[in-house]
C-alpha angles and dihedrals in degrees: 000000000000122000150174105241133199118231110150146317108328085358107120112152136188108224150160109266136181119272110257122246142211102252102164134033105246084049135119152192129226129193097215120235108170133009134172142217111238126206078243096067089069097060086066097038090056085045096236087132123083117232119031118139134207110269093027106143108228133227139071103184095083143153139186162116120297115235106169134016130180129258088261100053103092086157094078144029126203102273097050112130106222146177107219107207119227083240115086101202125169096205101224111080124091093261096057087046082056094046091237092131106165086059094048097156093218109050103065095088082182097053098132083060085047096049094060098057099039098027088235122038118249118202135297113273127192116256088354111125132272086279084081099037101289089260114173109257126227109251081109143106082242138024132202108216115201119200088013096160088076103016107071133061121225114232121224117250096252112051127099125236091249091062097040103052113071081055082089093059136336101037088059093031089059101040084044091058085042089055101039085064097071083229103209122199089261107039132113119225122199123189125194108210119044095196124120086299097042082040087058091036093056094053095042092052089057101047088048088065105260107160092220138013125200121197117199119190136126102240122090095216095043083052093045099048082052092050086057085061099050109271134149104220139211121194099198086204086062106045144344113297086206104057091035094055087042090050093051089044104045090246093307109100131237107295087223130031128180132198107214095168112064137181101356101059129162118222116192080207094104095203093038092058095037084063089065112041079050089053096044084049093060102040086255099121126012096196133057096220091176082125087045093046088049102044093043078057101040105044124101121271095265088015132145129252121186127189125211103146116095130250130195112194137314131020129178141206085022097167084232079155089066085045097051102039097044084059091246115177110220123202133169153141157132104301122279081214098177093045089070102033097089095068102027087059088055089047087064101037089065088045099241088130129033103184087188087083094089086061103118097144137038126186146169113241091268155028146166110280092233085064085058113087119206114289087235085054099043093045105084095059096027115100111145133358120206101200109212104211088189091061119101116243112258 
């Protein structure tokens, strides 16, 4: 099969793989019809996550028809149309009774490795380095899916691609960080990231009842898809994110903030952003918290703050002073993405939300390098890419 494969910083190739195999009995196989980039992957293209190895095919937002199941799946037949979630959970240890699937205690097949990096091992996760079990990932023409009896989510019949596949990732990682904000009539939300999870957050934000929803990012097309849900919205390069958010709130503060950007953020504070690509240059911090640091500072006395965006290792100079004595809740985590999938099906079903809005690309598997601009030149319209394994390369 053909496959995007992960050689080194900046060093994604499309190559000829093996085939994948049942290996256990609750497996399956899937024949890939749409993937998707995430915001994650480029925390291993530009080489910030631990553990990836030469040869590791990348992905975890996939979809397709399964074409083969072991004896023991007696969940699915070859034929089924399924969303496989970026989250390998087994179903049966006391995390997934409890619905905490990203921490499922049996998928990680590398969890002593684990264990020395996050002190405990958190589930196994698709094209996501050997820190969550080294599984092959789904920007492929073919996809291995362990435990697939319990990890994957049927699609209906008549939805399209487009509106199934961020099941597997963004669509249940933004209404998470919206949830676990305990959103009240009369509360304002601010999320830092307008990308495809702030995107979702903002929505679900909104259809969980906030009075008012503030979108903060750099980037003009990323405000102005949020402002069409609703959003009120911030450009730090334009003015200051403080006063702005003091102005909307009457000098209080949101009452919940989320951080949908991660360990790669951007900070317009010039010294501030200069300390941590230093630190990143000499091994001395692995993250880029400049949205942490902001929301820990921005958010309410007895707020909220909730955490989507991913982080890899190590941040420094967090205000966890300002966190702890203004009484912030913090939650955060890899997606619990079945937990959510029930409602948000039916979300889309009644057609209050549509996720394949954030569709601004699509693209066969592969094509030749001189068709793909510059990521700086691509980054202001591009949203998000579905990949179509089934196309032909140009």
């Amino acid at each position: 099969m053909k496959a995007l494969v992960w050689h080194g910083k900046q060093d994604i190739r499309y190559e000829t793989m093996p085939d994948p195999e049942i290996e256990d009995g609750r497996d399956a196989i899937i024949k890939v019809t749409s993937c998707a980039i995430c915001g994650s992957d480029l925390h291993l293209f530009h080489n910030l996550m631990p553990g990836m190895k030469p040869g590791d095919i990348v992905g975890h937002e996939t979809m397709g028809e399964v074409v083969e199941v072991g004896k023991n799946n007696k969940a699915l037949k070859p034929g089924d149309r399924i969303v496989v979630p970026f989250t390998i959970w087994c179903g049966e240890c006391d995390q997934c009774r409890r619905g905490n699937y990203s921490v499922c205690e049996r998928s990680n097949r590398n969890a002593k490795v684990a264990e020395l990096v996050f002190g405990h091992a958190t589930a196994g996760l698709f094209g996501y380095t050997h820190l969550t079990g080294g599984y092959s990932g789904g920007q492929a023409e073919y996809l291995r899916v362990p435990m697939a009896d319990t990890t994957h989510i049927k699609v209906p019949d008549h939805f399209t691609d487009e509106q199934a596949l961020f099941l597997s990732d963004i669509l249940p990682t933004g209404w998470q960080a919206a949830v676990y904000c305990d959103i009240e009539p009369d509360d304002t939300v601010a999320i830092w990231g307008a990308g495809p999870v702030g995107q979702m957050a903002i929505r679900s934000a909104v259809l969980l009842g906030a009075r008012q929803v503030i979108a903060i990012d750099f980037l003009p097309e990323r405000l102005s898809m949020a402002a069409a849900a609703g959003a009120v919205t911030i450009n730090p390069a334009e003015e200051s994110v403080k006063d702005r958010l003091n102005e909307l709130t009457h000098n209080k503060g949101p009452d919940k903030c989320i951080d949908a950007v991660g360990m790669e953020s951007h900070s317009q504070i010039l010294p501030e952003h200069l300390y941590d690509r230093t630190k990143q240059s000499l091994m001395m911090e692995t993250d880029r918290p400049h949205t942490l640091r902001e929301a820990m500072l921005m958010v309410r006395p007895g707020g909220v703050l909730s955490v989507p965006g991913v982080y890899g290792g190590v941040v420094d100079k967090l205000p966890f002073g300002a966190a702890m004595n203004k009484g912030v809740t913090i939650r955060t985590g890899q997606t619990h993405v079945n937990r959510w999938t029930d409602e948000l099906i039916e979300l889309i079903d009644e057609g209050v939300l549509d996720p394949s809005f954030v569709i601004t690309h699509t693209e066969p598997l592969a094509k030749g390098p001189e068709m793909y601009p510059t990521f700086e030149s691509r980054k202001d319209n591009c949203i998000k890419v579905v990949l179509k394994p089934g196309q032909e390369a140009a």
